[in-house]
C-alpha positions as CSV (number, residue, x, y, z in Angstrom):
1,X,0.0,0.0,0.0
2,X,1.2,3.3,-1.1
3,X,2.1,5.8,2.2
4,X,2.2,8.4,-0.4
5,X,-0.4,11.5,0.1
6,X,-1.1,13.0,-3.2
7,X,0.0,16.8,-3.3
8,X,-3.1,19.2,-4.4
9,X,-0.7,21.7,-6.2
10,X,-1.6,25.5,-6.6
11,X,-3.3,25.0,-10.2
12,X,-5.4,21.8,-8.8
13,X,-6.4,23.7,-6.2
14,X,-7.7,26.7,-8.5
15,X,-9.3,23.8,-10.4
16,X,-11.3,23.1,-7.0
17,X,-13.2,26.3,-7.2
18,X,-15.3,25.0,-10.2
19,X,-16.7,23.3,-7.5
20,X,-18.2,26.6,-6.7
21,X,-20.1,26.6,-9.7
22,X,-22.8,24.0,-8.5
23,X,-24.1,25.8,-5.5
24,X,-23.7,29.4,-7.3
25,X,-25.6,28.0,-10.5
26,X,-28.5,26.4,-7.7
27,X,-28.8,30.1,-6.0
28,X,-28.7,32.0,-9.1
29,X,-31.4,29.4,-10.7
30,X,-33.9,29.6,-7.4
31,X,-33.0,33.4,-6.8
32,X,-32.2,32.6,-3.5
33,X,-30.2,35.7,-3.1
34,X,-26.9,33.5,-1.5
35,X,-24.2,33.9,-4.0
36,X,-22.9,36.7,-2.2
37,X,-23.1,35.3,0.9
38,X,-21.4,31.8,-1.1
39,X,-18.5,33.3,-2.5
40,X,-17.5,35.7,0.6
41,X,-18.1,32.5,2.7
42,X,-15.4,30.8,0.5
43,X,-13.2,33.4,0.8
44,X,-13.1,33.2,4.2
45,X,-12.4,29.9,4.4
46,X,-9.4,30.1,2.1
47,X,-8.3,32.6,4.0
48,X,-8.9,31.2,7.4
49,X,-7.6,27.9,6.7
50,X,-4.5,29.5,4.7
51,X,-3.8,31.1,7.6
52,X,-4.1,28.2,10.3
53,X,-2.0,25.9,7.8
54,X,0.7,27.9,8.6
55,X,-0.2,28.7,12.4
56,X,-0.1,25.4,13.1
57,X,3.0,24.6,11.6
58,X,4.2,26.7,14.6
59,X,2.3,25.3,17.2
60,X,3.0,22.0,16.2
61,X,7.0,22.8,17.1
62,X,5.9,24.3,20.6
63,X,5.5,21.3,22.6
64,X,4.0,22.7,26.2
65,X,1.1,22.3,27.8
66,X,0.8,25.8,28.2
67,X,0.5,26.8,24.7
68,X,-2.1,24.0,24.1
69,X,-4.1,24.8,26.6
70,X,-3.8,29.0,25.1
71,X,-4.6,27.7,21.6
72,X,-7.5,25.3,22.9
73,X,-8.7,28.5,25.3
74,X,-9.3,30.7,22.3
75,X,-11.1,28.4,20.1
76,X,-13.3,27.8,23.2
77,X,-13.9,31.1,23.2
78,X,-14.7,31.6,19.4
79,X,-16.6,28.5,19.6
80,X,-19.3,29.9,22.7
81,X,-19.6,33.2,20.5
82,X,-20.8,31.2,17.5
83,X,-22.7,28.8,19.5
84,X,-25.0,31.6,21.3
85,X,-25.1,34.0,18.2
86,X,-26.3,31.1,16.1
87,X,-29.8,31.5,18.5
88,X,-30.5,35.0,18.6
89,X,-33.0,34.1,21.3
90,X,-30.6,33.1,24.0
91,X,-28.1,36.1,23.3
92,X,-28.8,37.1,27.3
93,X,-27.8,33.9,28.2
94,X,-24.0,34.6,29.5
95,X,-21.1,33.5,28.1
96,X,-18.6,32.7,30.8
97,X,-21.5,30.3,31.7
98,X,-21.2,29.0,27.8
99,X,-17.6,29.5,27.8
100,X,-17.0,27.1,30.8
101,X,-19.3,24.6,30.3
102,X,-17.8,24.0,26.7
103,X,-13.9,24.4,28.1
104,X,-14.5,22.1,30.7
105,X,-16.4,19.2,28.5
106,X,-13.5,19.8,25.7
107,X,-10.5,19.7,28.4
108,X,-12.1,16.4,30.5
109,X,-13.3,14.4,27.7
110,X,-9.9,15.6,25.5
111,X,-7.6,14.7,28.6
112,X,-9.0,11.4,29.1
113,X,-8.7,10.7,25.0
114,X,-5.2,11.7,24.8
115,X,-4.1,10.4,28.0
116,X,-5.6,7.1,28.3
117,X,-6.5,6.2,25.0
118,X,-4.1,7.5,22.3
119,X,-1.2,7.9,25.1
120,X,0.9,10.1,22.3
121,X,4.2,11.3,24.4
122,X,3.7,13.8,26.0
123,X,0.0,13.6,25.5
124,X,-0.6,16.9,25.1
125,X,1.8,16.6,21.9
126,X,0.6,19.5,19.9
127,X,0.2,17.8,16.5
128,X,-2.3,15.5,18.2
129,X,-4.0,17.2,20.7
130,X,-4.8,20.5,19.1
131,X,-6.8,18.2,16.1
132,X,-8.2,15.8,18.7
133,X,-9.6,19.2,20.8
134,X,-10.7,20.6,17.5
135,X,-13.1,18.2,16.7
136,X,-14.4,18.3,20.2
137,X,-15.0,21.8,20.1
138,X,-16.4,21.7,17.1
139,X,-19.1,19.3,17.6
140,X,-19.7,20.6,20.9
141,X,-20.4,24.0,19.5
142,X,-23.5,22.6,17.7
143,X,-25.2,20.4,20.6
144,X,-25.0,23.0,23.0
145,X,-26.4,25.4,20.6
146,X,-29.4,23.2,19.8
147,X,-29.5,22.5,23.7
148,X,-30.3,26.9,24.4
149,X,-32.3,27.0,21.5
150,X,-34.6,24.7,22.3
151,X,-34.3,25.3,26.0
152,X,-35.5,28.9,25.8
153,X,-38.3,28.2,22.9
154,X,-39.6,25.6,25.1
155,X,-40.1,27.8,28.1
156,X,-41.1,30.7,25.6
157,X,-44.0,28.2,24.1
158,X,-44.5,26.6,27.7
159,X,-44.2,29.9,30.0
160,X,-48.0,29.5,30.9
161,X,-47.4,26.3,32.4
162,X,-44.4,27.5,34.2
163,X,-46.1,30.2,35.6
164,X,-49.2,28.3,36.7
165,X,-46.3,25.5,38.3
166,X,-44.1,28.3,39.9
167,X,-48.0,30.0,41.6
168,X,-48.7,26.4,42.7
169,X,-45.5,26.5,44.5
170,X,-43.0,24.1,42.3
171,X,-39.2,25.3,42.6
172,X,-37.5,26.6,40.0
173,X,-36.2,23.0,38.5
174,X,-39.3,21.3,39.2
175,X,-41.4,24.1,37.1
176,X,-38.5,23.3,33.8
177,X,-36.8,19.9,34.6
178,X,-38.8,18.3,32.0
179,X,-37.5,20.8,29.5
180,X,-34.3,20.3,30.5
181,X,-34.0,16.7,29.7
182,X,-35.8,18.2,26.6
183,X,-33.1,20.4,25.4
184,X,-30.2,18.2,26.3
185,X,-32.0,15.2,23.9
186,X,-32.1,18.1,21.4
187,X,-28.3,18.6,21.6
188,X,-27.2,14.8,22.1
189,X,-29.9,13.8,18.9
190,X,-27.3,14.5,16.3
191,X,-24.2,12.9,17.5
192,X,-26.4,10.1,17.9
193,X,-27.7,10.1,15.0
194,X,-24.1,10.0,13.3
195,X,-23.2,7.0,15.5
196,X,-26.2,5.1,14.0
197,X,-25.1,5.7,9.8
198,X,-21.1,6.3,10.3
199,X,-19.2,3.9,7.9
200,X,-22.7,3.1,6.4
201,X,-23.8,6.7,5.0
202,X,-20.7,8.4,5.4
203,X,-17.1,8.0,5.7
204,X,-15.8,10.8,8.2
205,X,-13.5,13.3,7.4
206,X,-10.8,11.9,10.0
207,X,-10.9,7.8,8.8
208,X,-11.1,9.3,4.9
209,X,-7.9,11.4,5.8
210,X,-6.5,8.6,7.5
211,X,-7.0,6.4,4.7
212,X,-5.6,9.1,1.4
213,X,-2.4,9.8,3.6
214,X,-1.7,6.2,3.7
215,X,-2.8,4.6,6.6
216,X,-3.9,1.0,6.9
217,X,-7.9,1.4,6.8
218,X,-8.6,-0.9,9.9
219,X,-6.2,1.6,12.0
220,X,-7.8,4.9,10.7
221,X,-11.1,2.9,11.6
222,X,-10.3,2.5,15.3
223,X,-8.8,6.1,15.5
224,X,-12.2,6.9,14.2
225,X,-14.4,4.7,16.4
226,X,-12.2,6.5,19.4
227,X,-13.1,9.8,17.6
228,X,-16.9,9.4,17.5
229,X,-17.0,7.9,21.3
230,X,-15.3,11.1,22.9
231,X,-17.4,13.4,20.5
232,X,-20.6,11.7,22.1
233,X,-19.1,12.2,25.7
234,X,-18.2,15.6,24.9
235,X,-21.7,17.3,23.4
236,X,-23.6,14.8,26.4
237,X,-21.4,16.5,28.9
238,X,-21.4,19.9,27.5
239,X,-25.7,20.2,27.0
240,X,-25.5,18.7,30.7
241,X,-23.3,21.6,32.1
242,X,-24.8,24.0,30.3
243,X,-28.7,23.1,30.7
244,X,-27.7,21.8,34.6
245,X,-26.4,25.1,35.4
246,X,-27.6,27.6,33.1
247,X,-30.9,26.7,33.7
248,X,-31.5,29.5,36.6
249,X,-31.1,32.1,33.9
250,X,-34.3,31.7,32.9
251,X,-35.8,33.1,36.3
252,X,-35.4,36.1,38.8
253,X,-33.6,36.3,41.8
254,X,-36.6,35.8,43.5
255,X,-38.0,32.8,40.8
256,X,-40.2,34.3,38.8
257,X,-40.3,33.6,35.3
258,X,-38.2,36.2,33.4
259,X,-40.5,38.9,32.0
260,X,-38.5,38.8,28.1
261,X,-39.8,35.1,28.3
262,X,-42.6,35.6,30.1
263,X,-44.3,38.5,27.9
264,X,-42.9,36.7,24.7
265,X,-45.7,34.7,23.9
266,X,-48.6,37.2,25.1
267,X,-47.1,39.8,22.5
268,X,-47.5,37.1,19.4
């Protein structure tokens, strides 16, 4: 078996933006009014991903904890402003609260994955941990975004109920726990989903990658396997940190419903 990763030289790379033509010829055709958004979005990724090709050719020489932990800090911190800005809702909802719960789901489940599992030397090797982390993130990103979403339209829809619970003298959690476990399912639905069609639907991008640079396809499966595992621990344990804790943001000091969420439904 070749070990040999084909290059993608600068002209086949300019070829790849035909590629461009499919979803630019489907907007223009349907007047959707996205081919602006389409070929800025493009640019940006170029860009973005041109520029951490060569950032993490740094990084990858800088083998501390401490500048792992810096890198992985930052993309947490990008990560909680695109989760909560992708529900215009929930933007009240605070983000050190977001910020921590996805840091500290990323850093336990990542820990235990690069310590225990993949046991690189050190573990927090840069060239291995800042992907590993990545994906985490990632993934995270969207479940605890569907978890707030669905959290605060469910109380929005449901704040009758709430109301009548909280004037019949429920606490708090009582008056929302079964939302709760509501919006956590919403965030842990799509990981779980993947773990049901992975290998049958699709081939993920880290077991594909694997497989074109060369390594043996039963090994990129297991790194794979270990890959959708942690992903599944990491969105269950960030929805559960941020739901478990965040919930209280939803009422007063004194428990009362808050009046945005309240009023919300009585104005439709």
């Amino acid at each position: 078996m070749s070990t040999v990763t084909p290059i993608i030289t600068d002209l086949q790379l300019l070829t790849s933006l035909s590629l461009l033509l499919v979803s630019g010829a489907v907007s223009a055709l349907f007047d959707l009014g996205l081919l602006r958004s389409l070929l800025w979005g493009a640019f940006r990724a170029f860009l973005q991903l041109t520029l951490i090709g060569y950032a993490l050719g740094f990084l990858f020489s800088q083998e501390r904890l401490l500048v792992v932990a810096a890198v992985v800090t930052v993309m947490t911190g990008i990560a909680t402003q695109a989760a909560t800005s992708r529900v215009p809702s929930v933007q009240r909802f605070p983000h050190l609260l977001a910020f921590g719960s996805l840091w500290a789901s990323t850093f336990l489940v990542g820990t235990i994955v690069l310590a225990l599992v993949i046991r690189a030397d050190p573990w927090y090797t840069p060239r291995v941990a800042i992907p590993i982390f990545g994906m985490i993130l990632g993934n995270a990103m969207t479940g605890i975004s569907l978890s707030l979403e669905r959290l605060f339209s469910s109380v929005r829809e449901g704040s009758e109920t709430v109301e009548a619970l909280l004037a019949l003298g429920a606490t708090p959690w009582e008056a929302v726990q079964g939302r709760v476990r509501s919006a956590i399912g919403a965030g842990m639905t799509p990981t779980i989903n993947n773990l049901m069609v992975v290998g049958l639907v699709s081939l993920p991008g880290m077991m594909t990658g694997q497989i074109l640079g060369g390594a043996d396809p039963l090994q990129a499966v297991r790194y794979q396997i270990v890959v959708m595992y942690m992903i599944s621990a990491a969105v269950a344990a960030g929805c559960l940190l941020l739901t478990g804790l965040g919930y209280r943001r939803l009422f007063t000091a004194d428990g009362a419903l808050r009046p945005d969420l309240r009023e919300s439904l009585r104005n439709r």
